[in-house]
N, C-alpha and C positions, 0 to 999 in steps of 0.2 A: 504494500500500500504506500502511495507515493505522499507526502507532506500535503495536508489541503483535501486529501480522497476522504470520496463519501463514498469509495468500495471497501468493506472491508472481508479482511481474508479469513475465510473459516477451517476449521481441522473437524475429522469426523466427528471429533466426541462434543462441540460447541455446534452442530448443524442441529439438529433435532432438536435440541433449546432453542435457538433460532427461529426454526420452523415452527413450533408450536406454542410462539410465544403471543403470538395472537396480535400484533402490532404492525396488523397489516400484511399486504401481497410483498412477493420478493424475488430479484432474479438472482438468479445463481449462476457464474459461469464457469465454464470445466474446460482450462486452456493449458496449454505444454508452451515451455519454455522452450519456442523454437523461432525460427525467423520470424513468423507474423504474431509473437505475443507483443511487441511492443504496439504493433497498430493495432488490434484488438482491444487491447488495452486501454488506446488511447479512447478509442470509440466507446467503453464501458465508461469509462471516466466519464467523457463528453454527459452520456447517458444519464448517468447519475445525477448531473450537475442540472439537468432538462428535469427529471421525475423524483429525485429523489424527497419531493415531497408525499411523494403518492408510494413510490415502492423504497422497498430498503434493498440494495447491491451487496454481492456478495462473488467473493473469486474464491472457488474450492480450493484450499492450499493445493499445490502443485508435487508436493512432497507425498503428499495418498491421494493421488490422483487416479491409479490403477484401482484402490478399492470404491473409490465413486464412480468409477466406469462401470463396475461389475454392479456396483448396488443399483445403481440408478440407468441401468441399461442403455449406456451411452456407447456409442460404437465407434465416436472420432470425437477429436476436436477441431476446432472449436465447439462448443455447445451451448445453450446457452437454456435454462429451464426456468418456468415460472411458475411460483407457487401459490397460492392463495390458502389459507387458515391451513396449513400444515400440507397439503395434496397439490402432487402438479397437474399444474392445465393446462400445462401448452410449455411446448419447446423449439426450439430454432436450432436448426444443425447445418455446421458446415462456417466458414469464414462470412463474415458480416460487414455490412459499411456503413455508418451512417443511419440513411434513409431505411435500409433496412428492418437495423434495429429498433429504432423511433416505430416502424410500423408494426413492427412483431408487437412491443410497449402498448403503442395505441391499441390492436387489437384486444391485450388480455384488459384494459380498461374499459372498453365495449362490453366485456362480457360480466364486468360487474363485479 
């Protein structure tokens, strides 16, 4: 988490308190520290800085990434999942821009 971020970084055992803390919808991202984590990155940041009145950000530590893969049936990164009162509903896979994400956001706000 970069000085100023409104993503913060979770490890397994702080996601489930998280999730069921009842303080709202949340994205979650599940990204590898490879060539396009800094642009993704930056695009979460972005994100955050846009919604984080409405959702709260989160980047799945990168250190148990393998066991959020398996738990949460992700089969690449980037990923990106949204959760509302503990359950997800909806996820975005694959590399993101911008406009994208903002519209994946706007979607799960439609849905209430």
């Amino acid at each position: 988490m970069t000085e100023g971020s409104r993503v913060r970084t979770l490890e397994p055992q702080a996601f489930d308190i998280e999730l069921q803390s009842g303080q709202g919808p949340c994205l979650v991202a599940f990204l590898k520290r490879n060539d396009r984590y800094r642009d993704q990155m930056k695009i979460l940041e972005e994100a955050s800085a846009a919604y984080g009145g409405v959702f709260r950000f989160y980047l799945f530590d990168a250190d148990y990434l393998d066991t959020a893969l398996e738990r949460f049936k992700v089969k690449g990164t980037p990923t990106f999942l949204l959760f509302r009162e503990g359950r997800e509903v909806s996820r975005l896979i694959g590399e993101s821009d911008r406009e994208t994400l903002g519209e994946f956001i706007e979607s799960a706000l439609e849905m209430g």
